[in-house]
C-alpha positions as CSV (number, residue, x, y, z in Angstrom):
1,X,8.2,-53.9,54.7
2,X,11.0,-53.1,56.6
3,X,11.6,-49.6,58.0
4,X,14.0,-47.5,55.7
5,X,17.6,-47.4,57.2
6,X,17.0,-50.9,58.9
7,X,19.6,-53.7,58.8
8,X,18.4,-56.0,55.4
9,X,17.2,-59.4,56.7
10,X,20.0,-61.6,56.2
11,X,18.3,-65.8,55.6
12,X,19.9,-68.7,54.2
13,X,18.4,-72.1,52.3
14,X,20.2,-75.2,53.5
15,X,19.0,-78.8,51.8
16,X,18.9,-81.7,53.7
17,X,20.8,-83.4,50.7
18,X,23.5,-84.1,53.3
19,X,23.4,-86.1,56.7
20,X,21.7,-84.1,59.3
21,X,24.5,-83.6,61.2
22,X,25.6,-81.8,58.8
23,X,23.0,-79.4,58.3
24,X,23.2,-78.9,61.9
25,X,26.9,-77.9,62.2
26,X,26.1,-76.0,59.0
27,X,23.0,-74.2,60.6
28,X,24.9,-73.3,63.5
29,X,27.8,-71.6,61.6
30,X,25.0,-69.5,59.6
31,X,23.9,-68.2,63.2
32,X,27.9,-67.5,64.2
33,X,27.8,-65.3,60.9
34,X,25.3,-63.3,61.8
35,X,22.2,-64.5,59.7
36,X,19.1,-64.2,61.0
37,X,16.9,-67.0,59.3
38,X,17.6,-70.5,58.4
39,X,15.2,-72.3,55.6
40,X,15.2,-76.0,54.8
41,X,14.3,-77.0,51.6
42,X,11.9,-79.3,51.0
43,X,11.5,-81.7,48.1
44,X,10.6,-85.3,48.1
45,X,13.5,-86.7,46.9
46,X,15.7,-85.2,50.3
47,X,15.8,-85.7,53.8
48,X,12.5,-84.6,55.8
49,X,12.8,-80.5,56.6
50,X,10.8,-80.7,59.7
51,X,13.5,-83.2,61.1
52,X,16.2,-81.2,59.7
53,X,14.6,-78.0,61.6
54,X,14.3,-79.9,64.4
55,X,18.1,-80.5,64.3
56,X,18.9,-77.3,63.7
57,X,16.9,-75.8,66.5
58,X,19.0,-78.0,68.7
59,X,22.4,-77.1,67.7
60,X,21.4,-73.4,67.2
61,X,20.2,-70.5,69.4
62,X,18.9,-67.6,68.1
63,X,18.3,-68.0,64.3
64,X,15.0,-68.5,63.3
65,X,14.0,-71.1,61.7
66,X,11.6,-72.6,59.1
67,X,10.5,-74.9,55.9
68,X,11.5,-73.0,52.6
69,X,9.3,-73.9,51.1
70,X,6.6,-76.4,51.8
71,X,3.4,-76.9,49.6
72,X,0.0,-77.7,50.3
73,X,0.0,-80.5,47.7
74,X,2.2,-83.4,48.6
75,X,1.1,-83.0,52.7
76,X,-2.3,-81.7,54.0
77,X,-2.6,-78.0,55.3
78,X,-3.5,-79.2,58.8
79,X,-0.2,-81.6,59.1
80,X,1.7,-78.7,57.8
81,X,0.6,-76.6,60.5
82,X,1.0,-79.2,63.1
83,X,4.9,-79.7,62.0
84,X,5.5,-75.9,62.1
85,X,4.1,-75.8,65.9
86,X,6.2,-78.5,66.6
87,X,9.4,-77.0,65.4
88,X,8.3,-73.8,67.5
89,X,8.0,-75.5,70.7
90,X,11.6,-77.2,69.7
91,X,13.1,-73.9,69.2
92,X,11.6,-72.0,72.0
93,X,9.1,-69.8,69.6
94,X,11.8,-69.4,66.6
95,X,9.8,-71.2,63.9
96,X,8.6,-69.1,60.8
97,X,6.6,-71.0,58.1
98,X,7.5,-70.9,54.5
99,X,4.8,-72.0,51.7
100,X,4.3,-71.9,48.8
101,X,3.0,-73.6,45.6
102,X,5.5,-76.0,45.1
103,X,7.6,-76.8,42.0
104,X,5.6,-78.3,39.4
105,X,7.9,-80.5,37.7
106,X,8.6,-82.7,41.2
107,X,4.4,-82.5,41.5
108,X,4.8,-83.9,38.5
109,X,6.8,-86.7,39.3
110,X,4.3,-87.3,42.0
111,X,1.4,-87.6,39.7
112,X,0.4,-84.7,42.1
113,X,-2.1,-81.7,39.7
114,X,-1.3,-78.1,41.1
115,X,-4.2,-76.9,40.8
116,X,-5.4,-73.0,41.9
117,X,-2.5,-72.7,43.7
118,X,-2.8,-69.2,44.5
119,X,-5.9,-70.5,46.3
120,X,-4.7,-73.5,48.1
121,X,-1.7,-71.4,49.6
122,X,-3.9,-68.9,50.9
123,X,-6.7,-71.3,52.3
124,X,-4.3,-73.3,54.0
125,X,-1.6,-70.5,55.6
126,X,-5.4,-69.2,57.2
127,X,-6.4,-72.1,58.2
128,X,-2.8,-72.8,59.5
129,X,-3.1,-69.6,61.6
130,X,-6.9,-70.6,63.3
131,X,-5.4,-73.5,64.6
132,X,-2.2,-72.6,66.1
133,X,-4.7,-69.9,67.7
134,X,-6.0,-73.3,69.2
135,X,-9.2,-72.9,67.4
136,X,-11.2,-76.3,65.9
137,X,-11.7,-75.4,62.2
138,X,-13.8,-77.1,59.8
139,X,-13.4,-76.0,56.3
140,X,-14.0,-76.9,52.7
141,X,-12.1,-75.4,49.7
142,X,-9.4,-76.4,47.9
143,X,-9.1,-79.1,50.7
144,X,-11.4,-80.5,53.7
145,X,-11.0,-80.5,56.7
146,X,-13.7,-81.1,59.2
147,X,-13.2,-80.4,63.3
148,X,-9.3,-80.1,62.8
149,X,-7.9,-79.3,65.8
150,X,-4.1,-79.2,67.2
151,X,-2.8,-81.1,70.6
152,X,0.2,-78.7,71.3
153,X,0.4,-74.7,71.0
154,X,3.1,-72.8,69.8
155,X,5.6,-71.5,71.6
156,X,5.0,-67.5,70.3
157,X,1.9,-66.0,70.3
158,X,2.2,-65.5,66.4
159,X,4.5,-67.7,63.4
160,X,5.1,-65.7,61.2
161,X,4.0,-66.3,57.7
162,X,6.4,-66.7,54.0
163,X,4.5,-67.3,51.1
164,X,6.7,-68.5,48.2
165,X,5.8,-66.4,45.5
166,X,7.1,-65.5,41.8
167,X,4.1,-65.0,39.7
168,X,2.2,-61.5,39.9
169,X,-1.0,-62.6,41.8
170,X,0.7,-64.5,43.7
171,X,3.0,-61.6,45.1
172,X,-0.2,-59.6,45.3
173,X,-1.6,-62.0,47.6
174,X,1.1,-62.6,49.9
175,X,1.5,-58.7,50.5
176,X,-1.9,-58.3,51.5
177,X,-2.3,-61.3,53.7
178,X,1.0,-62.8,54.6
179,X,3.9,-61.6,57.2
180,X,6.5,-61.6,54.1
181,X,7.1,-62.9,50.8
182,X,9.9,-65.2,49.4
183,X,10.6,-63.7,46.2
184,X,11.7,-66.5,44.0
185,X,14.4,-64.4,42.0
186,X,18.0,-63.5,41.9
187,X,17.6,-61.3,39.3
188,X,17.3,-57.1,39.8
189,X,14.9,-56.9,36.8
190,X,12.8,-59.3,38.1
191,X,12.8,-58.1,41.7
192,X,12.1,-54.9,40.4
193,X,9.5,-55.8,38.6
194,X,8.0,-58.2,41.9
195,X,8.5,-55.1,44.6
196,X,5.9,-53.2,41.2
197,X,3.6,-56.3,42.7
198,X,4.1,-56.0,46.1
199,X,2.9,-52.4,46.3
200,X,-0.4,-53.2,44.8
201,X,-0.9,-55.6,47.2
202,X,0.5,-53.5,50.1
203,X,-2.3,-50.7,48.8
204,X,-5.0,-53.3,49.9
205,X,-3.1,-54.8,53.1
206,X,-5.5,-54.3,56.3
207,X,-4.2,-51.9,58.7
208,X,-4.0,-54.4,61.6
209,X,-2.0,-56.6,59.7
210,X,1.4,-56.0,60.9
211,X,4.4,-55.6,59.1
212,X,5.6,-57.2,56.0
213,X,9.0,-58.0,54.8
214,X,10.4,-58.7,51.0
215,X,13.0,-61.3,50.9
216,X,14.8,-62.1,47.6
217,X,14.9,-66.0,47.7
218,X,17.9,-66.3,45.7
219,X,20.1,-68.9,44.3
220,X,23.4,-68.0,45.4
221,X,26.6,-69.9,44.5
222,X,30.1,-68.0,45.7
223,X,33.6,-69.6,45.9
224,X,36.8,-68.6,45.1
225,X,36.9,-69.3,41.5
226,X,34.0,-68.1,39.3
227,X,33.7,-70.7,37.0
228,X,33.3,-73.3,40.2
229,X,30.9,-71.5,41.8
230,X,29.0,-71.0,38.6
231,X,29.3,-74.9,37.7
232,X,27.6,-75.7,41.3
233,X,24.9,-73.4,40.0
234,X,23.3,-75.9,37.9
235,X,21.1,-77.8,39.6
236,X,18.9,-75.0,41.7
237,X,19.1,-73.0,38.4
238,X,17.7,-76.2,36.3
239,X,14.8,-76.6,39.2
240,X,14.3,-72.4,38.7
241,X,14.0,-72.8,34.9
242,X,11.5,-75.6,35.0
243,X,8.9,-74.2,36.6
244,X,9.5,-70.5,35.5
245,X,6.6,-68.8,33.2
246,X,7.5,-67.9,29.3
247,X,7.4,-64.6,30.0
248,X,10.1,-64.8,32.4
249,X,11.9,-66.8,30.3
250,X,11.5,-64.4,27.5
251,X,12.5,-61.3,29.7
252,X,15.8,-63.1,30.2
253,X,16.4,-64.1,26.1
254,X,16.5,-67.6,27.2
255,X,15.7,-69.5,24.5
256,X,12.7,-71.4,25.4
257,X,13.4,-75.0,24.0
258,X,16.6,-75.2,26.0
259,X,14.2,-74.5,28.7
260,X,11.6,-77.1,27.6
261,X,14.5,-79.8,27.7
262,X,15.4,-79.0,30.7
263,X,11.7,-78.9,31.9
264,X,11.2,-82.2,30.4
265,X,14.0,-84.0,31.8
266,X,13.3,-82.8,35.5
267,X,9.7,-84.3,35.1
268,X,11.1,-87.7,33.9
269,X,13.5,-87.7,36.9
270,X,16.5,-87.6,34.9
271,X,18.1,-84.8,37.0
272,X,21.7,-85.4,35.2
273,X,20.4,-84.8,32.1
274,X,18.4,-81.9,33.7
275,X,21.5,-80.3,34.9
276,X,24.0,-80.6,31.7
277,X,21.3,-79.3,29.8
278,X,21.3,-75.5,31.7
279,X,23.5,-72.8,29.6
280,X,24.9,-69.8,30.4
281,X,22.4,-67.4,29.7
282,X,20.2,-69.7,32.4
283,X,23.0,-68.9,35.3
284,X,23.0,-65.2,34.3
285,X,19.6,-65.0,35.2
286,X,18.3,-67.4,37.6
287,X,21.2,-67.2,40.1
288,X,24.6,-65.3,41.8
289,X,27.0,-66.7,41.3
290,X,30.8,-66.4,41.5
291,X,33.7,-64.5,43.5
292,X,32.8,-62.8,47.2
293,X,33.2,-59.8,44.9
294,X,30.6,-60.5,42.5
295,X,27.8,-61.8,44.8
296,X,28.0,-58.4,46.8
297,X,28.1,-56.7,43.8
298,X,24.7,-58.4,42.7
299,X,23.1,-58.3,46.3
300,X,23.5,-54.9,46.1
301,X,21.4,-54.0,43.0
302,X,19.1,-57.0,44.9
303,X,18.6,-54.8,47.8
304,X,17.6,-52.0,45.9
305,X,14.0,-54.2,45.9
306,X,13.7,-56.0,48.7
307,X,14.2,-56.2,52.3
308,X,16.5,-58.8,52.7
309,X,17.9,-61.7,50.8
310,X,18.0,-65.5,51.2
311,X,21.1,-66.9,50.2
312,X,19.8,-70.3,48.5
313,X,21.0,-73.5,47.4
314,X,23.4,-74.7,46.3
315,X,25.6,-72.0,48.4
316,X,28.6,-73.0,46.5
317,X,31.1,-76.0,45.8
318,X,32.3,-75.9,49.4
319,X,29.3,-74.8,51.5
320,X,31.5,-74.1,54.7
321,X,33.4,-71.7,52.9
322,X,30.0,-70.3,51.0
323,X,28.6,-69.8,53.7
324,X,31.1,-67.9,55.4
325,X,31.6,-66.0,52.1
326,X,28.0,-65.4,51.5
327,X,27.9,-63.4,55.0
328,X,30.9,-61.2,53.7
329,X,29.4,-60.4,50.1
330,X,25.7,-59.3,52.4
331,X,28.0,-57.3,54.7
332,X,29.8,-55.2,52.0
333,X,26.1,-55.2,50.3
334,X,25.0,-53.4,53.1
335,X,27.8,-51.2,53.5
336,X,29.0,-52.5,57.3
């Protein structure tokens, strides 16, 4: 993690739900604010993240950059790691690579099983890191892959490494082997309760692992007025709630056959339906949302676990102002 008394990591999620040009000029605005990482989500039904990275390394500088998150499921580990070397070599050695399990309602839609995901992430961020070592790897696992080798090299000697992670053994994991974790929680009670995870897998971390950062990947939504920045809440917090495990669901008192209904109508593709169908209680816990005031106010409980946060989708109703608003509420977070 990172030393005590450093700055927190400061990341943001855009979605390629909007013309590329967009994400750009929206990408490059996150870097004039002063964050330091730049995710694109990655879901079937949105634009392609590796494009969209490769967009944003052109209209940005010095913000790293990355998928947040891709899975092992829908694309094969070796194309995975061939599109991450190729947005490093865009961006002049600024890629990081963000996997994870994937959600397993949009699996779902795909008639995709997630099986042994804790597994398959592992196997394939390893086998990910052989070849942009420029090594031939041959390997069978949760997946084949028999004398894979890469026709480029990355720009940096090293990308580093995000496992997507919410589940216990899957924190566990990522702390051992990874270069960070992507905490999927806004929620102090749960980071809490993941950073409890992370130290038993720190325990067991080799010594020449490097370091390792904790990033809250958090839904954020901030605006002016509470009650629009908690309506554009909805549908990250109805994705959240479909995939998350009873006893999250139970830690938070939300009652779980609102969350079945919502589970059920993401996994039919009715995302309307999906989206009306997320209360209250569901905001409260699966994202920040509301004033400039409020968000710092929960970033700062947020940073009492981790080492940084990223500000996720949907950012809010505007995401020009968001944006600029998120960077405020993770200033006065961390007291500058």
């Amino acid at each position: 993690m990172s030393d005590d008394g450093a700055r927190p990591t400061r990341a943001i999620e855009l979605t390629p739900e909007h013309p590329l040009d967009r994400i750009a000029d929206l990408a490059a605005l996150a870097e004039s604010e002063g964050f330091d990482v730049a995710f694109a989500s990655s879901h079937y039904f949105n634009r392609d993240p590796f494009v969209a990275l490769s967009r944003m390394a052109d209209a940005t500088e010095e913000i790293w950059l990355g998928p947040g998150v891709v899975n092992p499921y829908e694309t094969h580990p070796v194309k995975l790691a061939a599109q991450a070397a190729t947005i490093d070599e865009v961006s002049d050695g600024r890629a990081v690579f963000g996997v994870g399990a994937g959600d397993r309602s949009s699996l779902a839609n795909l008639g995709v099983e997630r099986d042994r995901p804790l597994r398959r992430v592992l196997e394939s961020f390893e086998l990910a890191r052989d070849l942009w070592a420029g090594e031939t790897v041959t390997h069978e696992g949760t997946f084949t892959a028999r004398d894979a080798s890469l026709n480029l090299e990355p720009a940096s000697d090293r990308i580093p490494v995000y496992v997507g992670a919410q589940g216990p053994h899957m924190l566990r994991m990522s702390a051992k082997r990874a270069d960070g974790v992507l905490i999927n929680a806004a929620h102090p009670a749960d980071l809490e309760r993941a950073a409890g995870e992370l130290e038993r897998g720190l325990a067991e971390r080799p010594d020449d692992a490097g370091p390792f950062e904790a990033l809250a990947f958090a839904s954020v939504s901030v605006a002016g007025d509470e009650e629009e920045a908690r309506e554009a809440a909805r549908p990250p917090v109805a994705f959240i709630v479909g995939g998350a495990a009873d006893p999250v669901l139970e830690r938070h008192d939300v009652d779980p056959e609102a969350a079945t209904d919502v589970s059920e109508a993401l996994e039919r593709g009715a995302l309307g339906e999906a989206f009306e169908r997320v209360t209250p209680k569901m905001i409260d816990a699966f994202c920040v949302a509301g004033t400039t005031e409020t968000v710092a106010e929960r970033f700062e409980a947020a940073l009492e676990h981790v080492d940084g946060i990223v500000v996720g989708s949907p950012l809010g109703p505007n995401l020009e102002d968001a944006i600029e608003r998120a960077a405020e509420a993770l200033e006065r977070a961390s007291g500058e």
